[in-house]
PQR file with spaces between the fields and no chain letter, atoms N, CA, C, O and H, PARSE charges and radii, in Angstrom:
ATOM       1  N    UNK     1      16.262   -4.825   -0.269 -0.4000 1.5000
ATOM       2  CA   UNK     1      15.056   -4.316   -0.870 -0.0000 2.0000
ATOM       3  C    UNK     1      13.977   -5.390   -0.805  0.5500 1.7000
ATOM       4  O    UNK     1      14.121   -6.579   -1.090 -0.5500 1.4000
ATOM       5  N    UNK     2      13.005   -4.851   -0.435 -0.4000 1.5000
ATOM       6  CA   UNK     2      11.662   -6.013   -0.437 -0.0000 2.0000
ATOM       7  C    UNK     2      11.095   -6.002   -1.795  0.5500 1.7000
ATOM       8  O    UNK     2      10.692   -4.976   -2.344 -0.5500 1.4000
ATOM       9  H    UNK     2      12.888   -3.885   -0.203  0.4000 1.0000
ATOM      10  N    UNK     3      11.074   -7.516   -2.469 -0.4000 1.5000
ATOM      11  CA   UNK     3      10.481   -7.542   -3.459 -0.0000 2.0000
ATOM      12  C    UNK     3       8.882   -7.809   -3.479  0.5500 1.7000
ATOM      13  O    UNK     3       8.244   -8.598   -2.782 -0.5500 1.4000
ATOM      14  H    UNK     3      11.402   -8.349   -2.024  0.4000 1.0000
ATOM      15  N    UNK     4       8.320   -6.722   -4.708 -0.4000 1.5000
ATOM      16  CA   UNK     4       7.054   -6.934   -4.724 -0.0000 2.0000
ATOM      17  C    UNK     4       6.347   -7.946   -5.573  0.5500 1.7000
ATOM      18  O    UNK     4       7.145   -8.848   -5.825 -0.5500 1.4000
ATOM      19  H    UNK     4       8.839   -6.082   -5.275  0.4000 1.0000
ATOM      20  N    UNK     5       5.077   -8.186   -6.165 -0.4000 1.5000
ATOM      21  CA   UNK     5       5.086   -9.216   -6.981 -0.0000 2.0000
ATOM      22  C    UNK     5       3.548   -8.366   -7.556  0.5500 1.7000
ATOM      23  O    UNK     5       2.399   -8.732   -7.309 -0.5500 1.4000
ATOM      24  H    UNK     5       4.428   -7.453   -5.961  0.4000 1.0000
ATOM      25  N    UNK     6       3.950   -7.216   -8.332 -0.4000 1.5000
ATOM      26  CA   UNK     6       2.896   -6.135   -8.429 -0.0000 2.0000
ATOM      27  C    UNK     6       3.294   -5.764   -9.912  0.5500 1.7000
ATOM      28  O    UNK     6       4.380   -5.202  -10.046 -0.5500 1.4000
ATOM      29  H    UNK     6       4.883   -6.919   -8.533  0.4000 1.0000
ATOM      30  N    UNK     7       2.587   -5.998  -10.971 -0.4000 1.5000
ATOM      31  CA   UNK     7       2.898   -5.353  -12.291 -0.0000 2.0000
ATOM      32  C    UNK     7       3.633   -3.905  -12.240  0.5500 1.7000
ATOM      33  O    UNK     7       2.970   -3.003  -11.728 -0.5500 1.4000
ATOM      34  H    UNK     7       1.704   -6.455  -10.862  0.4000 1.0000
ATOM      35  N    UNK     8       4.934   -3.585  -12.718 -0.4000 1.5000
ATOM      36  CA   UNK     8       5.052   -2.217  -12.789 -0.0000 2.0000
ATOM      37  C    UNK     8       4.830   -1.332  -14.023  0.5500 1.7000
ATOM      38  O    UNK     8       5.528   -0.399  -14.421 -0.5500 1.4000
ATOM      39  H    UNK     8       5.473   -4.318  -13.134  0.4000 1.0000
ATOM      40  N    UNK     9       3.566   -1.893  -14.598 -0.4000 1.5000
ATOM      41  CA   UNK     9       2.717   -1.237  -15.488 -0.0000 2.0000
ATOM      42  C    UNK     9       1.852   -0.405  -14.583  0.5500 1.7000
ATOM      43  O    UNK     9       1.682    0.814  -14.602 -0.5500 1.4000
ATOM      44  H    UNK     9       2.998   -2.651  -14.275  0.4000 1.0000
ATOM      45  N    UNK    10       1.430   -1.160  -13.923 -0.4000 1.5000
ATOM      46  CA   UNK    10      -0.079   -0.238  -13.425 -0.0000 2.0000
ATOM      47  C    UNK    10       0.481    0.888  -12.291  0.5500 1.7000
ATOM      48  O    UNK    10       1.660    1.115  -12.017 -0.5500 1.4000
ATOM      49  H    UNK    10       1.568   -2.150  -13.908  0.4000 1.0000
ATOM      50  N    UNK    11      -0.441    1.375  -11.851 -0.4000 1.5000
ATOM      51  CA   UNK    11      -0.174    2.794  -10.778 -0.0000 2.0000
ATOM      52  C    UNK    11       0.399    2.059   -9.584  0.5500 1.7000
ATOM      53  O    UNK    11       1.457    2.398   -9.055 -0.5500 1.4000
ATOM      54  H    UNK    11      -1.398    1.191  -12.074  0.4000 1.0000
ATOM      55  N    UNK    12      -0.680    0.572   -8.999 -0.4000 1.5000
ATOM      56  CA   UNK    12      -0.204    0.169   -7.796 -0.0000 2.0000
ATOM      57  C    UNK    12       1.404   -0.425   -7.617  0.5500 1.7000
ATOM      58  O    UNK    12       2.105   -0.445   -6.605 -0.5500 1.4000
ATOM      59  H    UNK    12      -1.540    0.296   -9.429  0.4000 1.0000
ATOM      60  N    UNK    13       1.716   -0.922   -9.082 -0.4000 1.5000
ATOM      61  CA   UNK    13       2.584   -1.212   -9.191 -0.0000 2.0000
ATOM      62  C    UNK    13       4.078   -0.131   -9.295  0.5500 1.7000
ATOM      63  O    UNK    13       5.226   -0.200   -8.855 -0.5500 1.4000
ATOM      64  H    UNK    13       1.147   -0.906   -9.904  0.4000 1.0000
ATOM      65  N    UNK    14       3.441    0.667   -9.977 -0.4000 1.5000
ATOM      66  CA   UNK    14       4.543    1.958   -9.826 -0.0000 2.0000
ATOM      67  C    UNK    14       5.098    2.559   -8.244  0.5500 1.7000
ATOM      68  O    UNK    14       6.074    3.246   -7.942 -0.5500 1.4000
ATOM      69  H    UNK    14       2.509    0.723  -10.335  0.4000 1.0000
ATOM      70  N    UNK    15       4.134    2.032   -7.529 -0.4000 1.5000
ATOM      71  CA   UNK    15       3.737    2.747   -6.356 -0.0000 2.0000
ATOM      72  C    UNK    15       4.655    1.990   -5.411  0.5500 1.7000
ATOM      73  O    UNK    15       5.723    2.389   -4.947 -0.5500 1.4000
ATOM      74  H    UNK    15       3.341    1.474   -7.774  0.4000 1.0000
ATOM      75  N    UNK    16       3.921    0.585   -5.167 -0.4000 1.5000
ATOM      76  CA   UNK    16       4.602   -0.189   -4.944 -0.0000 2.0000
ATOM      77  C    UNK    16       6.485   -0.340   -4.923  0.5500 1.7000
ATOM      78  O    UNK    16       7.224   -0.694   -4.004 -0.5500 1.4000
ATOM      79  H    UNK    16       3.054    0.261   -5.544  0.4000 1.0000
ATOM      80  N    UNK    17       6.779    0.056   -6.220 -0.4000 1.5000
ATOM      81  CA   UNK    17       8.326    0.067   -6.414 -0.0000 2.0000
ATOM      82  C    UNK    17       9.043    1.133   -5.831  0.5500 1.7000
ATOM      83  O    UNK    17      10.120    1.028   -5.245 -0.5500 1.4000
ATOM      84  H    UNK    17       6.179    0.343   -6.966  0.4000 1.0000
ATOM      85  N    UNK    18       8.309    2.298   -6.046 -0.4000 1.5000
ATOM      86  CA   UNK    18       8.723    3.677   -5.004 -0.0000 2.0000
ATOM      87  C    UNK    18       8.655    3.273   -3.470  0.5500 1.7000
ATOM      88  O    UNK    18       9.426    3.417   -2.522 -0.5500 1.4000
ATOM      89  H    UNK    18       7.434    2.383   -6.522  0.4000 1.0000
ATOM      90  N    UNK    19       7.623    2.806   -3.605 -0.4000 1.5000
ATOM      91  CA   UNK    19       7.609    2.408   -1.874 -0.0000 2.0000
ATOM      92  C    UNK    19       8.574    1.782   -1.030  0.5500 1.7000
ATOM      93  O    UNK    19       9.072    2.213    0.009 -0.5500 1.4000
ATOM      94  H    UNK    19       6.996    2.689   -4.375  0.4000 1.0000
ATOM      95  N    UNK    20       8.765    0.715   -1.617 -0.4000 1.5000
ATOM      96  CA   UNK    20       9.895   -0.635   -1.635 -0.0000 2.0000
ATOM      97  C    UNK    20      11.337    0.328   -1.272  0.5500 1.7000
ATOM      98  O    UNK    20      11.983   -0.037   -0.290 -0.5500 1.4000
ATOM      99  H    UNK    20       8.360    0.364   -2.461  0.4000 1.0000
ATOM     100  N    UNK    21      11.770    1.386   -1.955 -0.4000 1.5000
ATOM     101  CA   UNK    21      13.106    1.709   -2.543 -0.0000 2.0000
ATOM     102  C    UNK    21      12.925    3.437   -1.151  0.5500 1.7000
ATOM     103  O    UNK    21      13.745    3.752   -0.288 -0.5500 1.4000
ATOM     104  H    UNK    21      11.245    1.683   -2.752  0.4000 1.0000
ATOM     105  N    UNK    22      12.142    3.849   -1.347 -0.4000 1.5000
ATOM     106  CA   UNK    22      11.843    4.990   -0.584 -0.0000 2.0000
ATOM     107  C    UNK    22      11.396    4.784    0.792  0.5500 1.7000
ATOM     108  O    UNK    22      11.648    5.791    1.454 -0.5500 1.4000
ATOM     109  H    UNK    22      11.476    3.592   -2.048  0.4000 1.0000
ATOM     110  N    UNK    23      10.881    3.949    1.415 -0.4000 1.5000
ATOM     111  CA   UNK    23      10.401    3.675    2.803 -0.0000 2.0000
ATOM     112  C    UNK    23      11.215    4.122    4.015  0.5500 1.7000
ATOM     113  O    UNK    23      11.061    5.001    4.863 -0.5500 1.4000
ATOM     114  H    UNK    23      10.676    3.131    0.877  0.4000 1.0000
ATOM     115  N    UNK    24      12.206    3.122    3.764 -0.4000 1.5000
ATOM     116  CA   UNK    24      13.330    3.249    5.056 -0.0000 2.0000
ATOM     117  C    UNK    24      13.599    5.162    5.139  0.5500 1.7000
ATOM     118  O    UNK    24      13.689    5.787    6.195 -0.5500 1.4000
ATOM     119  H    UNK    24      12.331    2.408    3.075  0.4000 1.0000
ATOM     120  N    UNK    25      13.653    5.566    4.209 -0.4000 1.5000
ATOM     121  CA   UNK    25      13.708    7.058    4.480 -0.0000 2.0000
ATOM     122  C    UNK    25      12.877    8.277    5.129  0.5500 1.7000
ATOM     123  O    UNK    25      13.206    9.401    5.507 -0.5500 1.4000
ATOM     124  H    UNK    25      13.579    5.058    3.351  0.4000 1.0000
ATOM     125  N    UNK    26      11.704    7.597    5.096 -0.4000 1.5000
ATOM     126  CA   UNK    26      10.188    8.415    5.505 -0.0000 2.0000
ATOM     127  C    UNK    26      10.315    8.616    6.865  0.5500 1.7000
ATOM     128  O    UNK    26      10.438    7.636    7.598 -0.5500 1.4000
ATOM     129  H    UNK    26      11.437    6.683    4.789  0.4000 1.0000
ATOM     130  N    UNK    27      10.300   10.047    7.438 -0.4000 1.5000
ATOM     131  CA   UNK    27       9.878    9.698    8.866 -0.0000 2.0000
ATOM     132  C    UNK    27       8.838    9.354    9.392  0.5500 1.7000
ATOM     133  O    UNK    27       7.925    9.109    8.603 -0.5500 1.4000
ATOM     134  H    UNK    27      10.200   10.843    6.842  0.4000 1.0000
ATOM     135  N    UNK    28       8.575    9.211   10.719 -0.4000 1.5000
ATOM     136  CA   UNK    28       7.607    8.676   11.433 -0.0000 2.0000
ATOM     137  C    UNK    28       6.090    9.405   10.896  0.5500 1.7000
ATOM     138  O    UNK    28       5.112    8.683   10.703 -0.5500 1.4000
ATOM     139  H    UNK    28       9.317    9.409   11.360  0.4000 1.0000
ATOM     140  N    UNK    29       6.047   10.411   10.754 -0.4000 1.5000
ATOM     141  CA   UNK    29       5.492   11.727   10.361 -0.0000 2.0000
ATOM     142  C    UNK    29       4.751   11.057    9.089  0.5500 1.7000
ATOM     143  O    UNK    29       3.528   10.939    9.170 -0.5500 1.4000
ATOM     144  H    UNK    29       6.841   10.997   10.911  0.4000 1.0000
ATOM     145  N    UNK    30       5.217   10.741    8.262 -0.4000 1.5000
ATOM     146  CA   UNK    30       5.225   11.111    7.149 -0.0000 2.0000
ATOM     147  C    UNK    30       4.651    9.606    6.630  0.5500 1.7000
ATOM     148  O    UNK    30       3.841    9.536    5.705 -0.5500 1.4000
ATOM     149  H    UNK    30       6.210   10.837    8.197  0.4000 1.0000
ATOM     150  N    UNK    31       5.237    8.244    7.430 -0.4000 1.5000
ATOM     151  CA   UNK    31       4.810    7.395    6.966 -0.0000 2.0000
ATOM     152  C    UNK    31       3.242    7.321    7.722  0.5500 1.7000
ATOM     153  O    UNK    31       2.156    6.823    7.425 -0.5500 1.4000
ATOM     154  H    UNK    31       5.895    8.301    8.181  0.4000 1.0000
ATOM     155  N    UNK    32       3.636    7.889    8.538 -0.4000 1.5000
ATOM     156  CA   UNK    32       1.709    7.768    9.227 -0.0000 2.0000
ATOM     157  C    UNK    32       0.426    8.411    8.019  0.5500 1.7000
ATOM     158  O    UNK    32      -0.634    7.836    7.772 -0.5500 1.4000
ATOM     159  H    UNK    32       4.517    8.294    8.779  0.4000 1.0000
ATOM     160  N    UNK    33       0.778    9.404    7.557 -0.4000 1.5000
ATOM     161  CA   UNK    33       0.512    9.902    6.347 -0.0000 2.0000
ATOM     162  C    UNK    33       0.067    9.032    5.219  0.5500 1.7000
ATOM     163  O    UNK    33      -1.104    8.952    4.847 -0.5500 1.4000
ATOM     164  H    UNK    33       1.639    9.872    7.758  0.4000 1.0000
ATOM     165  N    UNK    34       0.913    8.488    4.781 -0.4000 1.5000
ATOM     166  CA   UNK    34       0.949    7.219    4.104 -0.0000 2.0000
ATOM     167  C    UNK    34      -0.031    6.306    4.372  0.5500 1.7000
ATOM     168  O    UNK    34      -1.122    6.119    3.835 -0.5500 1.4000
ATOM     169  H    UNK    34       1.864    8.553    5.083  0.4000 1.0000
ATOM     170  N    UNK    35       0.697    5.592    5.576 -0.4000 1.5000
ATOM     171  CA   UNK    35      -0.233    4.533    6.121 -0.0000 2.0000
ATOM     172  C    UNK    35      -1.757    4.795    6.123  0.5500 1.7000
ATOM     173  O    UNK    35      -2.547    3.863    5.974 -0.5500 1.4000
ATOM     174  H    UNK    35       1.584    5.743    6.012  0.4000 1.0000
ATOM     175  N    UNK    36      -2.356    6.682    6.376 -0.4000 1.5000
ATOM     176  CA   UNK    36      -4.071    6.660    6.828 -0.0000 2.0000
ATOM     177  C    UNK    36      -4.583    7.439    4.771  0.5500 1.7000
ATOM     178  O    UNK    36      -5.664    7.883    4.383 -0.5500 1.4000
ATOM     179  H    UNK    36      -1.714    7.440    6.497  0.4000 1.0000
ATOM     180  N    UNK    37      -3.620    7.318    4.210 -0.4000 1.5000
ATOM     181  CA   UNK    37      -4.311    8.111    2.815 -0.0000 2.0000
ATOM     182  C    UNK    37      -4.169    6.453    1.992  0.5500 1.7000
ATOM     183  O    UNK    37      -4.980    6.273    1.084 -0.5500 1.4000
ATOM     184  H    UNK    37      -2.742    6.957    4.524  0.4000 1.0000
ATOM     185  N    UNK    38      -3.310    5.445    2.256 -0.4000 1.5000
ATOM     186  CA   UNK    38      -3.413    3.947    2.251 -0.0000 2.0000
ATOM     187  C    UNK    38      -4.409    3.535    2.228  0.5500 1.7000
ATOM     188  O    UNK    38      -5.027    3.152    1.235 -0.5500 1.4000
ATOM     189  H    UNK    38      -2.651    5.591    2.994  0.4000 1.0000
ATOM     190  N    UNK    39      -4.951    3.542    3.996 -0.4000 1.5000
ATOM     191  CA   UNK    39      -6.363    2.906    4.875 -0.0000 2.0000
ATOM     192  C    UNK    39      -7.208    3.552    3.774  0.5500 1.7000
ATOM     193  O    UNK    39      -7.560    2.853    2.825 -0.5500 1.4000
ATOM     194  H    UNK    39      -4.449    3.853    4.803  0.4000 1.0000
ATOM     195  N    UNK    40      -7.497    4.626    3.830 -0.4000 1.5000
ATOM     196  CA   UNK    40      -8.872    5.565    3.360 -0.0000 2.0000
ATOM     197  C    UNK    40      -8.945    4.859    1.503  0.5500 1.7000
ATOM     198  O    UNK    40     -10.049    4.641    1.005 -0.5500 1.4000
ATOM     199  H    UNK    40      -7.210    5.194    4.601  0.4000 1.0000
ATOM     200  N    UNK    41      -7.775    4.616    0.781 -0.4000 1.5000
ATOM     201  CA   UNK    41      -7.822    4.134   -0.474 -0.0000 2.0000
ATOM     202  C    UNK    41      -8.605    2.586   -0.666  0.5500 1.7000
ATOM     203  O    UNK    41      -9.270    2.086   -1.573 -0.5500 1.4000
ATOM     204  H    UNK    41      -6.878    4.793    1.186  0.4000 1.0000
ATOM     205  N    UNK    42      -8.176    2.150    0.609 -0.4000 1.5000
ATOM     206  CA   UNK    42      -8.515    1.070    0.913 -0.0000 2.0000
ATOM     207  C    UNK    42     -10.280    0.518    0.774  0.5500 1.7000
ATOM     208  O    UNK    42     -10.908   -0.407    0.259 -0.5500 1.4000
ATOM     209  H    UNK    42      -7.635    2.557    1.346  0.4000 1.0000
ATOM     210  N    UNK    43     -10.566    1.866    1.670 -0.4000 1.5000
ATOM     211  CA   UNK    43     -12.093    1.666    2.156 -0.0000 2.0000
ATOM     212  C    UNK    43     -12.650    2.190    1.256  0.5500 1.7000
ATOM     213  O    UNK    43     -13.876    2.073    1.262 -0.5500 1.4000
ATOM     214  H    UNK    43     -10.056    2.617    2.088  0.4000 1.0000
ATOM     215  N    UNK    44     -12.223    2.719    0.490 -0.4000 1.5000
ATOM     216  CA   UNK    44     -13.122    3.163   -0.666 -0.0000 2.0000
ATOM     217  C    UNK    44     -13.103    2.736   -2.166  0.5500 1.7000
ATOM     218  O    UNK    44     -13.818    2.892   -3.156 -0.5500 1.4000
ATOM     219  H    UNK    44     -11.227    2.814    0.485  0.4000 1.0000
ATOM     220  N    UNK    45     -11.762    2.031   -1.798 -0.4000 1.5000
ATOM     221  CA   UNK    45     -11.816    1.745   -3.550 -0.0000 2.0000
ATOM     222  C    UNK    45     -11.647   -0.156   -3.483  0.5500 1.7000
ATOM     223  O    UNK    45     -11.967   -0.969   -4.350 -0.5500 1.4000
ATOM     224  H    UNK    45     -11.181    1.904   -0.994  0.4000 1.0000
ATOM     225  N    UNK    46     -11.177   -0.341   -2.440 -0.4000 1.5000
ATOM     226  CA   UNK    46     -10.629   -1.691   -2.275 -0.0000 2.0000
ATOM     227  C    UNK    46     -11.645   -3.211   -1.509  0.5500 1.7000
ATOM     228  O    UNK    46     -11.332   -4.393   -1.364 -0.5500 1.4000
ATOM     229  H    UNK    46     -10.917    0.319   -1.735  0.4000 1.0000
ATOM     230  N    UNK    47     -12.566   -2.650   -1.263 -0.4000 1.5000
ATOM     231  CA   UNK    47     -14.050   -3.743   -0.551 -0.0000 2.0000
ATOM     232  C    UNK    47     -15.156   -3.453   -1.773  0.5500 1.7000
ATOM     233  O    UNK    47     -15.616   -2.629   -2.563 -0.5500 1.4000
ATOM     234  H    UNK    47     -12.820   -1.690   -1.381  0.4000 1.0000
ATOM     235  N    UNK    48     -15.197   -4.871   -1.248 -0.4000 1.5000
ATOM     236  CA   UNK    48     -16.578   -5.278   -2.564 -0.0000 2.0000
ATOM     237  C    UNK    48     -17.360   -4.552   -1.656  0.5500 1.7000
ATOM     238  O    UNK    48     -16.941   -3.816   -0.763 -0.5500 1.4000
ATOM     239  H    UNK    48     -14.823   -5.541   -0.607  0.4000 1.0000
ATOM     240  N    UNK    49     -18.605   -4.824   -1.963 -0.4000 1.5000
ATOM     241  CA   UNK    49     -20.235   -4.932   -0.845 -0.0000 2.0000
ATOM     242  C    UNK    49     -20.149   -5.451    0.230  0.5500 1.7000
ATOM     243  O    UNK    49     -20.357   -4.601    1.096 -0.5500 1.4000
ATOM     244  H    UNK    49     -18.946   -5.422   -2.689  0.4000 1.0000
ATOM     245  N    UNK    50     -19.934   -6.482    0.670 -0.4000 1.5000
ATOM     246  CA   UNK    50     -19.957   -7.482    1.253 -0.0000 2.0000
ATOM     247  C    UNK    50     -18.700   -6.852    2.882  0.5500 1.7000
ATOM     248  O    UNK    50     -18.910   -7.135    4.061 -0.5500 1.4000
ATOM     249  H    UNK    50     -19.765   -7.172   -0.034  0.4000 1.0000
ATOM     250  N    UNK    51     -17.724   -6.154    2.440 -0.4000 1.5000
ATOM     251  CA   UNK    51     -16.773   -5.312    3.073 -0.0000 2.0000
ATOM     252  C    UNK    51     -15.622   -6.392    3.017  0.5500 1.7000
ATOM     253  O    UNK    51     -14.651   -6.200    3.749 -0.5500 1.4000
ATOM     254  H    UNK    51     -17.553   -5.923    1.482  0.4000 1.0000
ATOM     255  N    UNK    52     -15.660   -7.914    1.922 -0.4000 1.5000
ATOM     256  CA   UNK    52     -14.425   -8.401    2.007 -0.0000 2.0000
ATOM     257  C    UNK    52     -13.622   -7.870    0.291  0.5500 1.7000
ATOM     258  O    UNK    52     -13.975   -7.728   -0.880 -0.5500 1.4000
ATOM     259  H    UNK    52     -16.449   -8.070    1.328  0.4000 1.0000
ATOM     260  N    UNK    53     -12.547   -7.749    1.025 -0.4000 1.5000
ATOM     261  CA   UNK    53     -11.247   -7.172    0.072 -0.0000 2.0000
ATOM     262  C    UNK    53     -11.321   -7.460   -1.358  0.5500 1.7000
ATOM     263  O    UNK    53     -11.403   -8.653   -1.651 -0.5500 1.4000
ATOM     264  H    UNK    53     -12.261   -7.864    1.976  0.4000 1.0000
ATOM     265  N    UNK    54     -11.313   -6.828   -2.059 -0.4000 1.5000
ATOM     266  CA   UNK    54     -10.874   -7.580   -3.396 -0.0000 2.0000
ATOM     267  C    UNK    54      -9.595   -7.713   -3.867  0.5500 1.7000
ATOM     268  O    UNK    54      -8.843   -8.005   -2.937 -0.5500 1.4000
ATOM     269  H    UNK    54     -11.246   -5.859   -1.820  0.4000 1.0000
ATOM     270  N    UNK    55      -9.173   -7.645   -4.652 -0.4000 1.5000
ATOM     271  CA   UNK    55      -7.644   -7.773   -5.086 -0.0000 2.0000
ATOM     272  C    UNK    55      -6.481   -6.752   -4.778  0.5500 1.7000
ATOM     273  O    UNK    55      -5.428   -6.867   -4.151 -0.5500 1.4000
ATOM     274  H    UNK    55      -9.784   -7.408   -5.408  0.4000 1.0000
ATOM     275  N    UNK    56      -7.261   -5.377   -5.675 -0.4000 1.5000
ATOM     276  CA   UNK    56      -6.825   -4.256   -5.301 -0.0000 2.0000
ATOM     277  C    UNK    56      -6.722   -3.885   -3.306  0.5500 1.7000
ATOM     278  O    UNK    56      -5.797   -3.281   -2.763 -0.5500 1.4000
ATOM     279  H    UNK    56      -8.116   -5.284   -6.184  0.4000 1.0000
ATOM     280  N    UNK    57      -7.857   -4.421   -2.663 -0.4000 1.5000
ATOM     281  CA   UNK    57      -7.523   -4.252   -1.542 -0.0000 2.0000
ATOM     282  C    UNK    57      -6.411   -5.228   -0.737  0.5500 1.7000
ATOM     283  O    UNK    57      -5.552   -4.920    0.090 -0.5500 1.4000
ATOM     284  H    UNK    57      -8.608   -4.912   -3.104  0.4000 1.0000
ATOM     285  N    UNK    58      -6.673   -6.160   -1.152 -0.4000 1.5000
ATOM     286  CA   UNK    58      -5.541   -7.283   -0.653 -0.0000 2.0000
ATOM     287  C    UNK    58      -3.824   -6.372   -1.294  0.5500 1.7000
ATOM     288  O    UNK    58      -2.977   -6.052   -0.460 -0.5500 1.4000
ATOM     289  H    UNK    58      -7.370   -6.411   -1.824  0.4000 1.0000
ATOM     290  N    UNK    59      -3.687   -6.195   -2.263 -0.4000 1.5000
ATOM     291  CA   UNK    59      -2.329   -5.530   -2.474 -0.0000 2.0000
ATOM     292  C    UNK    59      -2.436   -4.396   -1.751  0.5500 1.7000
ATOM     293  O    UNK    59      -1.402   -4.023   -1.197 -0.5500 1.4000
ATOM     294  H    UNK    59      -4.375   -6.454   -2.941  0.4000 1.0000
ATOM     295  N    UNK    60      -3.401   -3.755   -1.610 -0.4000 1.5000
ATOM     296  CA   UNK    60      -3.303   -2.309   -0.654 -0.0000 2.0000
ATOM     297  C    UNK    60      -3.230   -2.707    0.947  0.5500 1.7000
ATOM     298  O    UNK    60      -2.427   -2.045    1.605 -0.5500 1.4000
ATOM     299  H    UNK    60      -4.241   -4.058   -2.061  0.4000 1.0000
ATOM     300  N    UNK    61      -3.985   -3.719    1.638 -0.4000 1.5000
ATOM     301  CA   UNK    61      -3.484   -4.312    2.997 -0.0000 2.0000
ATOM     302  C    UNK    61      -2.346   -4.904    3.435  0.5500 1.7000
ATOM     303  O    UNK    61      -1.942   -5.085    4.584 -0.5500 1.4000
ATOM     304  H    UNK    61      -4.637   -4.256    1.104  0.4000 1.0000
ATOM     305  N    UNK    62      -1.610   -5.346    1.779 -0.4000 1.5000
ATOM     306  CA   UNK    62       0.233   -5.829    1.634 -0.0000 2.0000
ATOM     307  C    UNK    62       0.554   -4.897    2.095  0.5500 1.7000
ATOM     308  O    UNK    62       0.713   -5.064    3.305 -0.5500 1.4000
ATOM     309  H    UNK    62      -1.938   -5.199    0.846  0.4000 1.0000
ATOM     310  N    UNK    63       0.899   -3.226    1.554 -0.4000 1.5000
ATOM     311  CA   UNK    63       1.778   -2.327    1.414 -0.0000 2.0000
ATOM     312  C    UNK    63       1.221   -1.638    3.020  0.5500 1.7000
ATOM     313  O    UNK    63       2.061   -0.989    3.643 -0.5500 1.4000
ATOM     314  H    UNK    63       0.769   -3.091    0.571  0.4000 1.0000
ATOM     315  N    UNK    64      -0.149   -1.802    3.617 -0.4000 1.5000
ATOM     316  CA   UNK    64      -0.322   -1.322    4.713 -0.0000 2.0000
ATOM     317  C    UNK    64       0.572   -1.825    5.699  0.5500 1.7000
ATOM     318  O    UNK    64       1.046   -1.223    6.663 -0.5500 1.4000
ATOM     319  H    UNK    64      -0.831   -2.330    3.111  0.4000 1.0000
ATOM     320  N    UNK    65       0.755   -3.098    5.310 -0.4000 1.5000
ATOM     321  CA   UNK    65       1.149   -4.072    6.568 -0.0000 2.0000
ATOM     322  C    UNK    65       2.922   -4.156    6.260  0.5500 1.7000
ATOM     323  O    UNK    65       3.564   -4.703    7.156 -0.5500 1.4000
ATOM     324  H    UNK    65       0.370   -3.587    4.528  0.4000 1.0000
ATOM     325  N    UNK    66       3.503   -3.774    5.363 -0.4000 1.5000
ATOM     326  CA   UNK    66       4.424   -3.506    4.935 -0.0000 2.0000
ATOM     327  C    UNK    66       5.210   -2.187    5.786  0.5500 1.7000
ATOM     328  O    UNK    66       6.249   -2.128    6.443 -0.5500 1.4000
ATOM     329  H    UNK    66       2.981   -3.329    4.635  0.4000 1.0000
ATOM     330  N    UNK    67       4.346   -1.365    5.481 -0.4000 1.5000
ATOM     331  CA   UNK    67       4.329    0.271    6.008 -0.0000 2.0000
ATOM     332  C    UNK    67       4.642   -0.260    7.772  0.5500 1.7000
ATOM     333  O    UNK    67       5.636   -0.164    8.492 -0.5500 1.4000
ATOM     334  H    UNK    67       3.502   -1.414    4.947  0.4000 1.0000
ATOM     335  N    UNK    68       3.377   -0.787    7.965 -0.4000 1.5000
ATOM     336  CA   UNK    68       3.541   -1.202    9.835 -0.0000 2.0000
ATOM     337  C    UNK    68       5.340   -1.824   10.325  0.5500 1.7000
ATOM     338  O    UNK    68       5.991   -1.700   11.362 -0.5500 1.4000
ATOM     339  H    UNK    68       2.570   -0.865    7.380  0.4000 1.0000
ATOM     340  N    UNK    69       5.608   -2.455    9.075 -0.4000 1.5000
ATOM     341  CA   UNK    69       6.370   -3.162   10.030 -0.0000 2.0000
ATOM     342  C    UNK    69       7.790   -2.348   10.008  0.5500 1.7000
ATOM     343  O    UNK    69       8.789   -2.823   10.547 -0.5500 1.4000
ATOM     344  H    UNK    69       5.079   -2.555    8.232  0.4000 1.0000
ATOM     345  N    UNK    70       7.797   -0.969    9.281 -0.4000 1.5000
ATOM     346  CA   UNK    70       9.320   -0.219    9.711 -0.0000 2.0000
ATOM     347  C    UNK    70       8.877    0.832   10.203  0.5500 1.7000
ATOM     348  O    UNK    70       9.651    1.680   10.648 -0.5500 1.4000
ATOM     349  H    UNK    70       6.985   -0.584    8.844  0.4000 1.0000
């Protein structure tokens, strides 16, 4: 299991732990899914002004890049 380092108070963190435990199971299908409703969370909730990341986006480019690599 890949450990996260994500409060599992908050949503990302809830999310996060499902993710972690549920991944290897997703098909190809399905994690692509994932991966572009991810991206889109990303671009909208996760860039300052400026278009660099803030926190929330930096943990959301973890779990992107997470997603990529199975």
């Amino acid at each position: 299991m890949i450990r996260v380092a994500y409060s599992v108070c908050s949503p990302l963190g809830i999310f996060a732990s499902w993710f972690c435990e549920c991944m290897p199971t997703l098909a190809q299908d399905e994690r692509e899914e994932l991966r572009g409703a991810l991206v889109e969370e990303m671009t909208s909730a996760g860039l300052r002004a400026d278009d660099e990341p803030t926190d929330y986006g930096r943990r959301l480019d973890d779990l992107i890049g997470r997603l990529a690599a199975f």
